[in-house]
N, C-alpha and C positions, 0 to 999 in steps of 0.2 A: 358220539363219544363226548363224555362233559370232560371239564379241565382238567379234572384230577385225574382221570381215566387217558388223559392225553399225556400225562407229566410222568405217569409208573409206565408208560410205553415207552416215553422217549429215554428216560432212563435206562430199561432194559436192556432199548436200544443203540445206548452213548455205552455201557458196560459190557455191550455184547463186542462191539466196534474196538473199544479196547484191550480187549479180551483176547483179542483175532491178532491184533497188531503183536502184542507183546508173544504171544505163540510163536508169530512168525519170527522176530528178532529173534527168542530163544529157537526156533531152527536154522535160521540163517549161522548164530554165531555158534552152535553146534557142529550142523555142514563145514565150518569152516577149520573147525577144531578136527573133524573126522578128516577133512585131506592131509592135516600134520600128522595122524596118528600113526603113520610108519615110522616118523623120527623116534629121536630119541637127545635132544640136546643134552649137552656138557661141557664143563669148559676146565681146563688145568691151566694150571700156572706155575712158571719154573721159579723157583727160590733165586739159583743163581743168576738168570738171565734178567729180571727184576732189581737184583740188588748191584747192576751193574753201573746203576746211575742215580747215585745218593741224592736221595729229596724228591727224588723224578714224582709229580704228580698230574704227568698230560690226560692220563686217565682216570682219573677221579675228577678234573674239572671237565672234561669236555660230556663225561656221565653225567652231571651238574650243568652243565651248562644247556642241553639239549631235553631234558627233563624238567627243567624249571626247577632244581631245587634250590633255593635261599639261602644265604650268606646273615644268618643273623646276631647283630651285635653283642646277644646274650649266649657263649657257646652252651648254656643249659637249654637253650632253644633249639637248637643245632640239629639237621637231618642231615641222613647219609644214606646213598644208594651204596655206595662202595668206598673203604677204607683202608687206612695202614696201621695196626697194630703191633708193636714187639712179638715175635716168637713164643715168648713163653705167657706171653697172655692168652695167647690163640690156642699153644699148644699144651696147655699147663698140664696136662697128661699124657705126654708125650717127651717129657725130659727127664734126663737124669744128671747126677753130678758132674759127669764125662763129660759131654758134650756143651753141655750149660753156655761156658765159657765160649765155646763156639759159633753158637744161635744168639749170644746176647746182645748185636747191635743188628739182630738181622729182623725186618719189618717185613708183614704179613699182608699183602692186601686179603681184605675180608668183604662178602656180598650178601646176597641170600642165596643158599645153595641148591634151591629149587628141589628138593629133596622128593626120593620117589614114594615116599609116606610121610606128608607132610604134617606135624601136628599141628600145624597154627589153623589149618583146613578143618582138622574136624572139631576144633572148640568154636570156630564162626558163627554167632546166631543167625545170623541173615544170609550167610553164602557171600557176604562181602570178598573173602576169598575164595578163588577155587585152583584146581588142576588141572591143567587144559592134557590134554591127549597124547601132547608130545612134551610133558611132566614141566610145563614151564609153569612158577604157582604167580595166578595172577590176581590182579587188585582192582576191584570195584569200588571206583571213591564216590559212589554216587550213595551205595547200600552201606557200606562203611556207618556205622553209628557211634564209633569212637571208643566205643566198650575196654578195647585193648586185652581182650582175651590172647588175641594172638601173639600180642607181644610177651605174654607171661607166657605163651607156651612154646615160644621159637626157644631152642637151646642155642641159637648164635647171634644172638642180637642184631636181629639183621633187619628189625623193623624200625620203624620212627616215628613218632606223633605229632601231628602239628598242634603242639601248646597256643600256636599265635596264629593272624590269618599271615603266609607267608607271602601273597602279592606283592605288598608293598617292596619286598626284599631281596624282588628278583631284580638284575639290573638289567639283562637283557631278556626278556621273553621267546620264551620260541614257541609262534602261533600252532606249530605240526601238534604240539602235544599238552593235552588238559590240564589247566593249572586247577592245583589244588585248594583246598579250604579249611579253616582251623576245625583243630576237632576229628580230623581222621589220619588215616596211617598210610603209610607209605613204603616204597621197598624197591629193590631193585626188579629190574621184569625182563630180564633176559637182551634187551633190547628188541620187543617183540612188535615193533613197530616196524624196525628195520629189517626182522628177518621176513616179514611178508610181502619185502621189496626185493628180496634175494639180497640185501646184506649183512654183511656180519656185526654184531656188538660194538658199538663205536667205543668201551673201550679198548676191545681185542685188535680195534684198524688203525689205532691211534698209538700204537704202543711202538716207543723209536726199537724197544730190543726183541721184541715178537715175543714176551714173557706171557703174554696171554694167547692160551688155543683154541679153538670154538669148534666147535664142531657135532655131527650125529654118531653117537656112539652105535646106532643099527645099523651105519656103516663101516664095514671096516677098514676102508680104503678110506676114509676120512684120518685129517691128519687130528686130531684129537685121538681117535682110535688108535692110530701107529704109536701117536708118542706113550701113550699109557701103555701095552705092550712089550715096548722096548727100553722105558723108565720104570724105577719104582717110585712109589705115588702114596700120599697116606689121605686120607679124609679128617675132617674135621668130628669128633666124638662120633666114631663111628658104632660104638658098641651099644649108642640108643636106637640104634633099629631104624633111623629115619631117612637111609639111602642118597647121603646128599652127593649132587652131581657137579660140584667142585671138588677136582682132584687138587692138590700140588705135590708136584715133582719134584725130585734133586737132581 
């Protein structure tokens, strides 16, 4: 075998090698998506039990703090896994003159609602986003190319772009989980690191008034299941068809 005859072998052979690997990761993180696929997570949030404690933001920093998201100087830079927005921003079709006066100091925390047809999923060129099995929509900051298709197609602003590299920004790191890099998007993720430790959403454990409920709506005996049931519950624009699995409750 002369050299060049050695070099389209070994090539074949480094292509084939890699080839096998990455197969395997795409079944391993398959396999592992197919044992969630009985769930059915979702999470509701009560209006009143929320606004019980004006300013309260244990759960917006402790989502922030354990994510590595950035604190940056410029709030046009600014990411957000999870938020508080007025009522009538959130709900702006969902008001009328009656109540107005009602809803008008009352703040909305807001996420990604993990919707069960998601649109940010099918405008991805890369599959940077997907939907895992048990409808949690996840984020590949590796495939990510920045494009921001999805952000134009979320109807709840629930994504984020990193304008800058956000390192520098974080003041405490937390090694459990990837930090990111300028140039891609970012989002809330169910806390789906935690749920594959048998925990719940660190903002749902962290919460002093239990305004947040987490739970698998395939079960019924799940207390997310009970409370929507035995509450009435509205969704965020629900008439675009996109099945989001944040309820909130009264």
């Amino acid at each position: 075998m002369n050299r060049r005859d050695f070099l389209k072998f070994a090539g074949v052979l480094a292509f084939g090698i890699a080839a096998h690997q990455s197969v395997n990761l795409i079944s391993q993180s398959r396999a592992r998506d197919e044992k969630k696929s009985t769930k059915a997570w979702a999470m509701a949030i009560s209006f009143s039990a929320c606004a019980r404690r004006e300013g309260c933001r244990d759960c917006i920093d402790i989502c922030h703090l354990i994510h590595n998201v950035p604190e940056f100087d410029n709030p046009k830079d600014g990411l957000r896994w999870i938020w508080a927005s007025p009522y009538e921003s959130v709900f702006a079709d969902q008001t009328n003159p009656f109540n107005r006066g009602m809803l008008k100091n009352l703040s909305v925390l807001c996420l990604c609602n993990h919707c069960d047809n998601p649109p940010c999923v099918k405008v991805c060129p890369t599959k940077a986003t997907w939907k895992r099995e048990d409808g949690i929509v996840m984020m590949d900051y590796h495939r990510c190319i920045g494009c921001r298709y999805c952000m134009a197609a979320c109807p709840y602003g629930a994504r984020s772009f990193n304008w800058r590299d956000p390192r520098p920004f974080i003041k405490n790191i937390n090694k459990d989980y990837p930090n990111r890099m300028k140039g891609v998007v970012e989002k809330c993720n169910f806390c789906e690191e935690r749920l594959s430790q048998g925990l719940i959403p660190a903002c749902v454990d962290i919460c002093p008034e239990k305004a947040l409920i987490f739970g698998d709506l395939n079960d019924p005996d799940s207390e997310v299941s009970k409370v929507l049931r035995a509450r009435f519950s509205i969704q965020r624009r629900p008439y675009l068809a996109t099945g989001p699995r944040v309820f909130y409750i009264f």
